[in-house]
MARRO-397675 format. One line per 10 residues: number of its first residue (from 1); for each residue x, y, z of C-alpha. Coordinates in nm, 3 decimals, padded with zeros to 5 digits. Example, Ala and Ser with C-alpha at 12.3 -4.5 7.8 and 13.67 -1.06 7.14 Angstrom:
BEGIN
1> 01.230/-00.450/00.780; 01.367/-00.106/00.714
***
This chain:
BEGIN
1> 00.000/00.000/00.000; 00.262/00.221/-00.100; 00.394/00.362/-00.395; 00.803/00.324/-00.302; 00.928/00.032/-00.096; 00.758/-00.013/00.272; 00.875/-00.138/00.518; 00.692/-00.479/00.676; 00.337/-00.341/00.641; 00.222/-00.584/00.820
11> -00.010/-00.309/00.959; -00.199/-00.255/00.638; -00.222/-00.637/00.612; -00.385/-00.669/00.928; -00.602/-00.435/00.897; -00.771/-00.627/00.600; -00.770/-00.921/00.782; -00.934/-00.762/01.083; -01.222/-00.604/00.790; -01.255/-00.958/00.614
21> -01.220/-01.173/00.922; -01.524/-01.014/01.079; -01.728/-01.035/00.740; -01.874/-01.430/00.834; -02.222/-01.326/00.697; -02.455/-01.495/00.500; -02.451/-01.833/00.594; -02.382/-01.998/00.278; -02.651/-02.038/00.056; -02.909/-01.833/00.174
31> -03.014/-01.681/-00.113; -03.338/-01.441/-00.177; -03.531/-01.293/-00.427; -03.367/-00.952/-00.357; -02.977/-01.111/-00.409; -02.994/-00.983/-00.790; -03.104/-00.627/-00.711; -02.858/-00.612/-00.388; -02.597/-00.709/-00.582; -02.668/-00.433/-00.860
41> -02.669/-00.173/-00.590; -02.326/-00.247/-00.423; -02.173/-00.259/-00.772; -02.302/00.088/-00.831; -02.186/00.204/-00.490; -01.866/00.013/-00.544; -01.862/00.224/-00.844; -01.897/00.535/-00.641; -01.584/00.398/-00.432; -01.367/00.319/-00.721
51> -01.373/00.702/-00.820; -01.057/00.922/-00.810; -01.086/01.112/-00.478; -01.148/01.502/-00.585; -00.924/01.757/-00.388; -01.108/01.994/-00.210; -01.024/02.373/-00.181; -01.038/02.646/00.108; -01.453/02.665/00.059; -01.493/02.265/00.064
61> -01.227/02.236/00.410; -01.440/02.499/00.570; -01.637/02.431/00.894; -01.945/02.305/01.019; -01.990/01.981/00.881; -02.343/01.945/00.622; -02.617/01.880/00.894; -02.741/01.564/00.929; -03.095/01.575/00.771; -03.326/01.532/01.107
71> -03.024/01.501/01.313; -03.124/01.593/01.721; -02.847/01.635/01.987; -02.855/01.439/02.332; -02.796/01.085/02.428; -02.538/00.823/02.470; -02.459/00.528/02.148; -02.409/00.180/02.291; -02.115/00.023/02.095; -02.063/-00.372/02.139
81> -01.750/-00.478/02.047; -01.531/-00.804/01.966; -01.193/-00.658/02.117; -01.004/-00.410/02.254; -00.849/-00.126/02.054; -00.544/-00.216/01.902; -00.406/00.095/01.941; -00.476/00.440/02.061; -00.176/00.651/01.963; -00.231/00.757/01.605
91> 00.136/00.701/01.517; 00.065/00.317/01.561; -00.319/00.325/01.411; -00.344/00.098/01.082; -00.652/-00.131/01.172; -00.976/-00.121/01.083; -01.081/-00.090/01.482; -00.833/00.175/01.587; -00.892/00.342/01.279; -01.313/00.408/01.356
101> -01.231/00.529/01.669; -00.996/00.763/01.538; -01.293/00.940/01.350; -01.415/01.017/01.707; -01.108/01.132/01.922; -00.814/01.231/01.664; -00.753/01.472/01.377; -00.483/01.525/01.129; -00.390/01.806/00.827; -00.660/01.655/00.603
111> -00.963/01.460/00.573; -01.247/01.336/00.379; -01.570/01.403/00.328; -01.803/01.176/00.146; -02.112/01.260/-00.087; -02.410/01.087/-00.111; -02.293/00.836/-00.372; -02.031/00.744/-00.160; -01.783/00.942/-00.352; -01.478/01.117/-00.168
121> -01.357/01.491/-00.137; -01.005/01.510/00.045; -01.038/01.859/00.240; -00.851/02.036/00.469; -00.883/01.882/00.862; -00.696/02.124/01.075; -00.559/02.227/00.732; -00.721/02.491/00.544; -00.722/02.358/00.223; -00.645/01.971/00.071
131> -00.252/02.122/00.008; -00.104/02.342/-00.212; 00.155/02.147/-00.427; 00.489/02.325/-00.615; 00.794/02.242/-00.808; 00.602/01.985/-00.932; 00.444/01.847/-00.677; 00.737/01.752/-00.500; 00.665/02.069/-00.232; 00.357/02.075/-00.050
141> 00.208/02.344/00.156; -00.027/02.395/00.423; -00.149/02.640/00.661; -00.308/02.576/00.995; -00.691/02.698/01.063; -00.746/02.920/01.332; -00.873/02.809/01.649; -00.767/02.433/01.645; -00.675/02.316/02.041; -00.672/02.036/02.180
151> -00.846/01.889/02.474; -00.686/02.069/02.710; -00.735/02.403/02.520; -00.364/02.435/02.401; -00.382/02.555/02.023; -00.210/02.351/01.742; 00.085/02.509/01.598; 00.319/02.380/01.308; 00.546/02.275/01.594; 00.253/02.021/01.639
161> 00.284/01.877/01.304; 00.619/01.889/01.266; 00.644/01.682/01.656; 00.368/01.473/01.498; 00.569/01.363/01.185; 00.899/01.330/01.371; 00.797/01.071/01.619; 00.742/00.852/01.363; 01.096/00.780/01.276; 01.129/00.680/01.640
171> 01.189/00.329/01.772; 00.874/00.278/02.007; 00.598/00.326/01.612; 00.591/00.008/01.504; 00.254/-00.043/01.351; 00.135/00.274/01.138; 00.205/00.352/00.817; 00.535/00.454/00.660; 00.442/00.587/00.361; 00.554/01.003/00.457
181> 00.819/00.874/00.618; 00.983/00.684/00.365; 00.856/00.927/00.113; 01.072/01.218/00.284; 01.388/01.020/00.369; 01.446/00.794/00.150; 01.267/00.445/00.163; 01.254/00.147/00.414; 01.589/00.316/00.573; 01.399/00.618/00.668
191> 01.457/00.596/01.019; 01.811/00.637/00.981; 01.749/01.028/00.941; 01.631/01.080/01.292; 01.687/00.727/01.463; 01.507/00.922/01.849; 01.275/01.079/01.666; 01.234/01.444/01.814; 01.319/01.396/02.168; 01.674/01.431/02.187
201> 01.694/01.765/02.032; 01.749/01.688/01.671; 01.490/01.723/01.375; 01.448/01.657/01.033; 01.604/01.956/00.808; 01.449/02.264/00.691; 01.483/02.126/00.308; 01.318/01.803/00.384; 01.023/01.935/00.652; 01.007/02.300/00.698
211> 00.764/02.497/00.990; 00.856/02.944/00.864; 00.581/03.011/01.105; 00.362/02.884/01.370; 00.095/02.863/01.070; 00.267/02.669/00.810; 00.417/02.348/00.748; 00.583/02.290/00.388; 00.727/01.926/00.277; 01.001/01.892/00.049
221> 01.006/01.547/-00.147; 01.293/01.439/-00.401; 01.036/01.274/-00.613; 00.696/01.446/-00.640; 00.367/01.271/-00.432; 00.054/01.303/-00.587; -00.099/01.132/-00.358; 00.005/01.324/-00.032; -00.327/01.498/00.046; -00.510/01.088/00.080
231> -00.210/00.981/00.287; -00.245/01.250/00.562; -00.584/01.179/00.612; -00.510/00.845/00.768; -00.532/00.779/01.125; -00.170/00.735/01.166; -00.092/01.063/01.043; -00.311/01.251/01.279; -00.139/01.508/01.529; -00.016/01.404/01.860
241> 00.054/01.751/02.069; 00.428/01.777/02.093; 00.364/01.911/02.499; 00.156/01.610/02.561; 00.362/01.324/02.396; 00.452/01.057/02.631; 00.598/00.835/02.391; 00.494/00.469/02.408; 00.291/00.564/02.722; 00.071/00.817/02.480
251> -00.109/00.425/02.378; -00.261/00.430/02.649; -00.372/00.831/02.723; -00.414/00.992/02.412; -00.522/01.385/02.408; -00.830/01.420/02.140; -00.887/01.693/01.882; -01.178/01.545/01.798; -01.526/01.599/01.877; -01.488/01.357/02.212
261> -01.252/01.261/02.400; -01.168/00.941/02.682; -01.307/01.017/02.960; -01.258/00.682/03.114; -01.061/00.326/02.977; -01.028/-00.012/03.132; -00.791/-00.217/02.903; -00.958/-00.486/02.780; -01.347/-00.421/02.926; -01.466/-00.059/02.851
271> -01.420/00.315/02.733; -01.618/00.576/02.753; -01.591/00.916/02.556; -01.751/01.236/02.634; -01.768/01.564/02.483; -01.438/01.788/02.405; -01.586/02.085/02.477; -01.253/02.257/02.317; -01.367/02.091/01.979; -01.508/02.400/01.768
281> -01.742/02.270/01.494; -01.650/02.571/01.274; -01.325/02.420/01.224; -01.417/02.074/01.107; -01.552/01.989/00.788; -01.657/01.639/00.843; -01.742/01.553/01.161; -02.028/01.663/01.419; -02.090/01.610/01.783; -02.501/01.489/01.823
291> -02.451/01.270/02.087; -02.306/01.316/02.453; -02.105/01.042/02.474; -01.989/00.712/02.384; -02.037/00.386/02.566; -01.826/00.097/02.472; -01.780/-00.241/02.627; -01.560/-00.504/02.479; -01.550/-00.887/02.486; -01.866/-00.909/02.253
301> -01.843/-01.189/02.035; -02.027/-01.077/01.679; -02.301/-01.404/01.729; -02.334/-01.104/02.028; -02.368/-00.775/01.906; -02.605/-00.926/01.658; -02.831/-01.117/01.876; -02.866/-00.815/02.115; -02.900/-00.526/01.835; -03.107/-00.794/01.632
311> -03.345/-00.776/01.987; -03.363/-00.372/02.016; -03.468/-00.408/02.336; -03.376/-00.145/02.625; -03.052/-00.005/02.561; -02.972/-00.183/02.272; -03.188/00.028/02.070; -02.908/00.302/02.108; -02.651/00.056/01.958; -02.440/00.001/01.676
321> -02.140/-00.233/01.578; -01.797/-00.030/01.553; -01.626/-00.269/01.352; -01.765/-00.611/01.366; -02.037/-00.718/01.151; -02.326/-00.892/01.118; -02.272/-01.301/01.258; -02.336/-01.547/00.962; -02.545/-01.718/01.129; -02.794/-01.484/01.182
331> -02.807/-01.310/00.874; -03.050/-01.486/00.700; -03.298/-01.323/01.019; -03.116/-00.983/01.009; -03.207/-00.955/00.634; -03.581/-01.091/00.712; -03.639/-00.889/01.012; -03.412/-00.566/01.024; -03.294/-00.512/00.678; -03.402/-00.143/00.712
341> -03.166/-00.108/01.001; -02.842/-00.266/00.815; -02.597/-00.123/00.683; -02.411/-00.282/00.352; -02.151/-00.181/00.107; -01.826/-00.325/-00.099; -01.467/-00.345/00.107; -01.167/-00.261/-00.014; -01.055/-00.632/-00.032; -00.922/-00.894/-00.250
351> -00.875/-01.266/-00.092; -00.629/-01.430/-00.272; -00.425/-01.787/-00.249; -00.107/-01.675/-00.249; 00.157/-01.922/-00.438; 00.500/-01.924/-00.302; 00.702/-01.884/-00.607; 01.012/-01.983/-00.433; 00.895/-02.304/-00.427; 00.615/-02.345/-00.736
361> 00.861/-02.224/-01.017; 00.642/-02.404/-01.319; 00.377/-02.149/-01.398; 00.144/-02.472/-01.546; 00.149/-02.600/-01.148; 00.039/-02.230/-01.043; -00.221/-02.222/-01.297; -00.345/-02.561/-01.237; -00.428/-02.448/-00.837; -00.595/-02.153/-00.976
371> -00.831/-02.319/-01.211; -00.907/-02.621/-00.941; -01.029/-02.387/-00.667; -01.413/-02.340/-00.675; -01.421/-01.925/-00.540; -01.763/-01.964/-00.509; -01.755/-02.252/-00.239; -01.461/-02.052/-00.039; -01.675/-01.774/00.030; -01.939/-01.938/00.191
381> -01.771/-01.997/00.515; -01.717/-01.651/00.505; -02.038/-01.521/00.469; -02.163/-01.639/00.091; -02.326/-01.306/-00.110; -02.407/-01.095/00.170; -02.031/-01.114/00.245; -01.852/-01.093/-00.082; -01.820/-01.250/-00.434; -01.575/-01.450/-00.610
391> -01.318/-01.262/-00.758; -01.149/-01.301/-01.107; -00.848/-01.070/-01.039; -00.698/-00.929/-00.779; -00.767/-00.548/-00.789; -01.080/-00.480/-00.604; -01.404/-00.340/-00.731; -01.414/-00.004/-00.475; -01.026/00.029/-00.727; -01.021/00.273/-01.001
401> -00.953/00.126/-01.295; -01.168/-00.217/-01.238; -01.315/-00.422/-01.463; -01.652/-00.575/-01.416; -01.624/-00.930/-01.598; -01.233/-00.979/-01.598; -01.206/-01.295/-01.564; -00.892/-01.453/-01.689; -00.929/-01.820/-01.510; -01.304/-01.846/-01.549
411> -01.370/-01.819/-01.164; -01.653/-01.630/-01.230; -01.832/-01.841/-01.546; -01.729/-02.165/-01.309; -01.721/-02.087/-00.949; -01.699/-02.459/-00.840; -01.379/-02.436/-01.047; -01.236/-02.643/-01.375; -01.099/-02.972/-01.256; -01.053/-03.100/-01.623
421> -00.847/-02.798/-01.663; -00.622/-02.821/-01.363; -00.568/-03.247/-01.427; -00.418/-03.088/-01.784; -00.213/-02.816/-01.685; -00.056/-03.066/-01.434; -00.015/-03.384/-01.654; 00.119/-03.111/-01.928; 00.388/-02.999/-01.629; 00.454/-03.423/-01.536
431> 00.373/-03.297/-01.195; 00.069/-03.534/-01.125; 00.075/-03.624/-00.760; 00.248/-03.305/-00.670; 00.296/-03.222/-00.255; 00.166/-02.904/-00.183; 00.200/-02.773/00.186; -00.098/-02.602/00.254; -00.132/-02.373/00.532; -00.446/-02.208/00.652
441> -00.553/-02.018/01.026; -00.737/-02.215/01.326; -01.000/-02.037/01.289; -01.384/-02.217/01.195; -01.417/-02.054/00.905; -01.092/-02.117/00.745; -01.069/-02.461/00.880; -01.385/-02.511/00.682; -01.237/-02.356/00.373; -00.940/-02.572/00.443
451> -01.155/-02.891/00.360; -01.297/-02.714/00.068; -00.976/-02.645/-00.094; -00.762/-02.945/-00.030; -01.105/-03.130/-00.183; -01.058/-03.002/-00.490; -00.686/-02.987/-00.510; -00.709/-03.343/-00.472; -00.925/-03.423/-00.750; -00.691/-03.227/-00.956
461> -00.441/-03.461/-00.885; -00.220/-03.311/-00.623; -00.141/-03.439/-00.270; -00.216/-03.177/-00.013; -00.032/-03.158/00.315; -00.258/-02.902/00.575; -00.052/-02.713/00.806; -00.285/-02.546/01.049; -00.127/-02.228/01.221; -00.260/-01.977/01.511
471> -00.477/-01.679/01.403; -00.298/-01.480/01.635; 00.023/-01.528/01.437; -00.086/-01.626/01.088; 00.079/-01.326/00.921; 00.382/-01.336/01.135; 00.423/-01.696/01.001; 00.330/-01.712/00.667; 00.500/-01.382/00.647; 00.843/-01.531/00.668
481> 01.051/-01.572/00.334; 01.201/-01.902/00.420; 00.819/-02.022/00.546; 00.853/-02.369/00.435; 00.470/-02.316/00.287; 00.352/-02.374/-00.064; 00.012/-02.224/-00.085; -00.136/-01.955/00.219; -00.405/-01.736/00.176; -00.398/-01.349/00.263
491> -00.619/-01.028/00.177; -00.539/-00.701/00.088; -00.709/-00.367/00.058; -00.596/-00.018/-00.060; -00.560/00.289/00.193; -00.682/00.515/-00.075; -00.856/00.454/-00.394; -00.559/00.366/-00.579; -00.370/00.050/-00.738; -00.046/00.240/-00.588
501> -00.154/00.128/-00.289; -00.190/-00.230/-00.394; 00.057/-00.335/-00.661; 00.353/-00.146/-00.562; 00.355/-00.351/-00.180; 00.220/-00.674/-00.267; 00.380/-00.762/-00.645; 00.718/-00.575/-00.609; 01.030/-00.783/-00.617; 01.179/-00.538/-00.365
511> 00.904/-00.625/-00.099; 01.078/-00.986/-00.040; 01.175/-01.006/00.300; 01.071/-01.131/00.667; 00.741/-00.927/00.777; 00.732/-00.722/00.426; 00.410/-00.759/00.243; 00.481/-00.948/-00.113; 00.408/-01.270/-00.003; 00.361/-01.480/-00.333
521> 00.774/-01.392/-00.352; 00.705/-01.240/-00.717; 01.007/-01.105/-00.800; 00.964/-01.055/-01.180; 01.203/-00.766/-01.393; 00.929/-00.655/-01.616; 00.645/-00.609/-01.281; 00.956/-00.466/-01.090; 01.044/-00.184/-01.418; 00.682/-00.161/-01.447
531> 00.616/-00.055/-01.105; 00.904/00.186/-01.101; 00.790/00.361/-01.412; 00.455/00.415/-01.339; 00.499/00.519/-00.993; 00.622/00.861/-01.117; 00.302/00.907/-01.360; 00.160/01.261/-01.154; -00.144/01.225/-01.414; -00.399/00.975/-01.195
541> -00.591/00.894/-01.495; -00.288/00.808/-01.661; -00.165/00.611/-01.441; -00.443/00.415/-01.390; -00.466/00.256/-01.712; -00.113/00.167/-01.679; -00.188/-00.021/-01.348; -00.446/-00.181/-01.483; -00.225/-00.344/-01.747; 00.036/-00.447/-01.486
551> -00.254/-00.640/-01.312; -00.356/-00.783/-01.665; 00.013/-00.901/-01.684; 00.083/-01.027/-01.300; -00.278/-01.222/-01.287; -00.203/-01.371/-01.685; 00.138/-01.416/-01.745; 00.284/-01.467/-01.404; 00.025/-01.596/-01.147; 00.189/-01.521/-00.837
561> -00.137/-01.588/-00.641; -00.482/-01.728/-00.742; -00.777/-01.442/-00.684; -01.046/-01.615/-00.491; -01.340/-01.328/-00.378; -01.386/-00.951/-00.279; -01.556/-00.882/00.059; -01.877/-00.655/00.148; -01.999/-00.573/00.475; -02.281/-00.620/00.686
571> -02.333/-00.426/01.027; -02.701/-00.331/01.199; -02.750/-00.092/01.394; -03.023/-00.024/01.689; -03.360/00.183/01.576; -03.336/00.466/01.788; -02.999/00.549/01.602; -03.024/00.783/01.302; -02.761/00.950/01.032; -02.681/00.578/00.996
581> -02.486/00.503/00.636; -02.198/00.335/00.528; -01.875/00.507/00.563; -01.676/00.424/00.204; -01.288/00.533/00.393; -01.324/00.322/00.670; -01.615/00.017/00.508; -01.811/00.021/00.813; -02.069/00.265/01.000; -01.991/00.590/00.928
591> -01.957/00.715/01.292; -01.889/01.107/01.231; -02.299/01.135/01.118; -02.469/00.927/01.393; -02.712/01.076/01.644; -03.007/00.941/01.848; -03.404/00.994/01.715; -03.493/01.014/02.118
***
């Protein structure tokens, strides 16, 4: 998910799995009249998704936020959720959890706002525009709003920002993104340019990150960065006071310049946010502040939050899901009962079998895996339609650029997959009766996949080996280079609508190594030139339609992984919540539009 090398990414990795692993809805083959004209409207909301974001000017980044049509102020949401944050700092925020509660309690230079379609404006946050770019976009520009504080009422300053980027080259960040980082020093080495971050005295140079005033922050780049604007409006890149930074304590005690802020956190049970009353609405563009508070418990399983939203009894009626979704078991009823209070819309996600090319050299073998696996009978464990679809490549639909119907393997003409086929491609290769080591997570729904999947590997003649491994370490493990694996499968979804943020980390030749995110081992000259080349294209349209014949040649004439199906998402909410619709940055409830009707 980055345009020059990254380091491990293992963050933006996660982060899909966290999205996908929660997205066991639909129980299979629970099909209704309604599936066909469902599946219409995602694709034309996926549509939506898959547009260039638009940058917004001084007008479009000004505050309040567009009122919420009915929207009343009072009240506390009830939010039942699987687990604890992962993080709380921003610096270390990459997954999908952390990142909707950073809609609530942190801020950064730029944001979005979304329109009805679904489709994205990138505006200034505490910034008062999206950026000014110069020298060909290789300088960037931006001046602070007036009146931003935080919590505590101590106004922002460029000192701020500058703190706020610094700290990220320190030791103690190991899980947010990289990508301004890298993109300012140098690549994966970056933190060899300020190895203690800030807090020894020293600082990144005027000519690479630059603060003339208390007002104005200006990055210098050696290459230019389109795409700078998108990448401060993640999480990770939001401001941590440079006065308030505790370091790797700040995890646990973050100070909010958001609309609430903790007012009390018990690891591993509950939070509860309140009010920042030093938020000023007139300075945000995107967010507002209907309710009082926040109420969240943790250690709700998603069978759970479903059965008691599902109920919408007592206080349950004030509750949504954060970031779980929808139990497949129960989805069949959630659709019959409470479709009007569901929330549904296309991830950012491709599920794919990644081949280890390492150790399957003959493209035939690869191919032969790809055309045995029936994508339609791996989703189900997952969820089935409510939760996804089978895939035919391995750029997402919400991706400019895609292209409804490619279908290269015929996954999508033959979901239960082309035996005939494979038993060809692998008496053509005289590999009939192949081992393959087959790995897969101890989880129920990819133990059940498991069974599908060695199934029909079998018929197509090869002799599958299953290698269960913890959930808790799955990417740690298959994430290895010397793995000992042969076939493991991973997701991945973009951080902004872009294939720069897929390609580049998951196809380069330079991502090979222990953590890093290429883990199909591709390491081909042409994809490697490719993704050099195009990388410097500042014309998005442009370089669209050059990624999109990169994928054509990675999913045709190298096969580093098999695609298998794109994930949706399915949350409900409780009936006394209003403002309710699906946020297209984060694929889940929008949380910055919510209020209560009573």
């Amino acid at each position: 998910m980055n345009p020059i090398r990254s380091r491990s990414l293992r963050g933006a990795l996660i982060a899909l799995a966290a999205g996908s692993l929660v997205l066991t809805g639909c129980g299979g083959g629970s099909d209704n009249g309604n599936k066909s004209e469902e599946s219409a409207k995602d694709k034309e909301a996926a549509k939506a998704q898959s547009m260039a974001v638009e940058f917004g000017d001084a007008a479009a980044s000004k505050g309040p936020a567009k009122a919420v049509e009915g929207a009343k102020e009072g009240g506390t949401i009830r939010v039942y959720q699987e687990d604890d944050f992962s993080h709380l700092d921003p610096g270390q925020i990459y997954v999908s959890d952390a990142g909707q509660l950073s809609t609530l309690i942190h801020r950064g230079l730029t944001t979005y706002t979304q329109a009805e379609d679904g489709s994205l404006t990138v505006v200034g946050d505490l910034a008062t525009d999206s950026g000014k770019q110069s020298d060909g976009g290789k300088t960037w520009t931006y001046t602070l709003k007036d009146g931003i504080k935080d919590q505590e009422g101590d106004p922002i300053t460029s000192k701020d920002v500058r703190h706020t980027i610094e700290r990220l080259y320190a030791k103690h960040i190991t899980d947010g993104p990289t990508y301004i980082q890298q993109w300012l020093s140098g690549g994966p080495g970056y933190r060899d340019a300020l190895p203690d971050g800030p807090y020894e005295g020293k600082h990144l140079p005027d000519s690479v990150l630059e603060t003339p005033d208390e007002k104005t922050i200006v990055f210098h780049f050696e290459t230019a960065q389109p795409d700078l604007p998108q990448a401060l409006a993640m999480p990770g890149y939001s401001i941590v006071p440079e006065e308030d930074d505790t370091k790797a304590k700040y995890d646990q005690k973050p100070v909010a310049l958001g609309p609430y802020k903790i007012a009390d956190f018990k690891p591993g049970k509950s939070m509860k946010l309140v009010r920042n009353t030093e938020w000023d609405p007139k300075t945000d563009p995107a967010r507002h502040q209907y309710v009082d508070g926040w109420n969240i418990t943790f250690n709700h399983s998603r069978a759970d939050q479903t059965e008691r939203i599902l109920a919408d009894r007592g206080e349950s009626a004030n509750a949504i899901q954060l970031s779980g979704s929808v139990d497949s078991t129960k989805i069949k009823q959630v659709i019959e009962e409470a479709d009007d209070r569901t929330i549904k819309g296309y991830q950012p996600y491709v599920w794919q079998l990644n081949m280890n090319m390492d150790r399957l050299k003959d493209k035939k073998v690869r191919d032969a895996i790809t055309h045995a696996l029936p994508n339609g009978q791996i989703l189900r464990p997952d969820g089935g339609s409510y939760a996804g679809e089978p895939a035919g490549g391995l750029l997402a639909p919400t991706l400019p650029g895609y292209e409804d119907g490619y279908d290269p393997y015929g996954k999508l003409d033959k979901p239960n997959g082309d035996i005939e086929k494979a038993k060809q491609l692998l008496k053509e290769a005289g590999k009939e009766g192949m081992k393959l080591t087959y790995a897969y997570a101890n989880v129920p729904h990819r133990q059940k996949q498991a069974v599908i999947i060695e199934t029909a590997l079998e018929k197509a003649g090869f002799d599958v080996q299953k290698k269960d491994i913890d959930q808790a370490t799955w990417y740690e493990q298959v994430g290895k280079v010397d793995n000992g694996l042969d076939i493991y499968m991973t997701g991945w979804g973009q951080d902004w609508p872009s294939a720069s943020t897929v390609i580049p980390p998951v196809y380069d030749g330079d991502q090979i190594a222990d953590g890093a995110s290429n883990y199909s081992h591709i390491n081909d000259k042409k994809v490697n030139s490719e993704i050099d080349r195009i990388s410097k294209i500042q014309d998005p349209e442009e370089a669209t339609k050059e990624w999109v014949e990169l994928h054509k040649y990675i999913v045709e004439e190298v096969n580093p992984a098999a695609p298998l199906y794109y994930t949706k998402q399915l949350q409900i909410y409780g009936s006394n919540v209003g403002g309710a619709r699906y946020g297209t940055v984060k694929s889940y409830i929008d949380l910055s539009q919510l209020y209560l009707k009573k």
